[in-house]
Structures are given as structure tokens and as C-alpha cells.
C-alpha positions as CSV (number, residue, x, y, z in Angstrom):
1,X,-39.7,-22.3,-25.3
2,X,-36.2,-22.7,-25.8
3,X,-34.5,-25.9,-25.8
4,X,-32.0,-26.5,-22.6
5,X,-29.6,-29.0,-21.8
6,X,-32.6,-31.3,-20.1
7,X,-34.3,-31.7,-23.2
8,X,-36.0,-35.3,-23.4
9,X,-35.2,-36.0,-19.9
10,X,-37.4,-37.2,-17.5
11,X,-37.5,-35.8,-13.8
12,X,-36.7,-39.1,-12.0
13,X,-33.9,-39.5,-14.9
14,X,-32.6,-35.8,-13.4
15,X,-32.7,-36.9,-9.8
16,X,-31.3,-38.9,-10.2
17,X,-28.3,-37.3,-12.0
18,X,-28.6,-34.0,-9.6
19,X,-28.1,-37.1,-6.5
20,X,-25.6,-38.7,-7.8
21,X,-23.6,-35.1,-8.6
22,X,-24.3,-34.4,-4.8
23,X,-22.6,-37.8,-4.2
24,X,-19.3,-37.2,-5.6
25,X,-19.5,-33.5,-4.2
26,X,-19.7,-34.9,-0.6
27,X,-16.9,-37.4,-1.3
28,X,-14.8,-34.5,-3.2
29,X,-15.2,-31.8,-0.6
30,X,-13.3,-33.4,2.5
31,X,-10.9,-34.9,0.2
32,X,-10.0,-31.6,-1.2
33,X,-10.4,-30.0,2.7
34,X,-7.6,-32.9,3.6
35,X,-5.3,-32.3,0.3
36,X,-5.4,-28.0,1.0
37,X,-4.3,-29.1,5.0
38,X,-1.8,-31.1,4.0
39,X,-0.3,-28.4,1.6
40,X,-0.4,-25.8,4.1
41,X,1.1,-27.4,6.4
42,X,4.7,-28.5,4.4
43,X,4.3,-24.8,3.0
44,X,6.1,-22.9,6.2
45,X,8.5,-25.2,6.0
46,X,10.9,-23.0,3.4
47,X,10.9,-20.9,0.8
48,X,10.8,-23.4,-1.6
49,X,7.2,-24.8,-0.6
50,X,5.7,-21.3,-0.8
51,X,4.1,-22.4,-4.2
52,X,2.6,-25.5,-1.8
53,X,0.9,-22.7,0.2
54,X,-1.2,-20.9,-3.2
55,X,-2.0,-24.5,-4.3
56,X,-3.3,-24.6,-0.7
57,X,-5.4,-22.0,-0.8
58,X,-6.9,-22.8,-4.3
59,X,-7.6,-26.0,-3.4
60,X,-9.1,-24.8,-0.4
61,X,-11.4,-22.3,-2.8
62,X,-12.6,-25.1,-5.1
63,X,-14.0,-27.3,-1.6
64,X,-15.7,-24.4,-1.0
65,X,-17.6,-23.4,-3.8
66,X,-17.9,-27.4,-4.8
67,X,-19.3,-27.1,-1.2
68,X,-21.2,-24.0,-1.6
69,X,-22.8,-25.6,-4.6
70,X,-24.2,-28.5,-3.4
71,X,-26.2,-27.1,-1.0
72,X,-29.4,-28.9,-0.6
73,X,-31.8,-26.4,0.7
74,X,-30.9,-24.1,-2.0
75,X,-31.5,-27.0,-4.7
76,X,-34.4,-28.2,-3.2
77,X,-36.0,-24.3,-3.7
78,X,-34.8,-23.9,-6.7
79,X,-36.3,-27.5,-7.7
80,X,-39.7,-26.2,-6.0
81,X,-39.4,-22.7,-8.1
82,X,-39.2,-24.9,-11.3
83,X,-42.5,-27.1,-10.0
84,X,-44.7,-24.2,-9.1
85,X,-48.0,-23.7,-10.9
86,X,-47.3,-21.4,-14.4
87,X,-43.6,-21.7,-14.1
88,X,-41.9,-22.9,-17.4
89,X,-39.6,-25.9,-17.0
């Protein structure tokens, strides 16, 4: 089996790390949300905010897929793929 970046691990030491990842996902994503809001809104103000208004949006992008990727029921199969009987951790 090739070695992977879990090597010498346990599985409550990678909970662990996978919650605590979730954590500062949920805390990062409305933050983000908040920061992309603010930005659009000063950005149809003038010309000279339109940059404000692609920082908007790509701030806007990286809360979603932040979001996207923290999406428990998706982990929580993928965690149950890795447990099933004759699967290779």
C-alpha cells in the first residue's frame, strides 16, 4: 500500500483534525459571504470601485466551494466508504 499523508495517524487523531477543519470552515464561510456583500455593494458606486466588484465575486467563489467542501453528508460517506469491509485505508 502506498504511503498517504495519514500515515501514523490514528482515526480519533483525524477527527479530530477533519472537525476542527469543519470549524474554521463554518466561521470562514459567512465571514467571507459578509466581506463579498460588502464589496459589491461600494462597487456600483463608480468606475473606480469596479475592481471591488471582481474581488466580490471571487470572494464570493472561495465561500462557496470552502462551503461546498465541508459538506458533512458527503464526508461522512466518504468516511463510511473508507470503513467498509475490504476497503484499503
Amino acid at each position: 500500500m502506498e504511503p498517504t499523508w495519514h500515515d501514523g495517524l490514528s482515526r480519533k487523531a483525524l477527527v479530530e483534525l477533519v472537525e476542527g477543519l469543519l470549524l474554521a470552515m463554518d466561521k470562514a464561510v459567512p465571514r467571507l459571504d459578509a466581506i463579498a456583500h460588502h464589496l459589491s455593494l461600494m462597487s456600483p458606486q463608480g468606475e473606480e470601485f469596479e475592481v471591488l466588484g471582481g474581488i466580490s465575486d471571487q470572494i464570493a467563489d472561495i465561500a462557496d466551494e470552502l462551503y461546498a467542501a465541508s459538506d458533512r453528508e458527503k464526508l461522512r460517506e466518504w468516511g463510511n466508504e473508507i470503513d467498509a469491509p475490504g476497503k484499503a485505508n
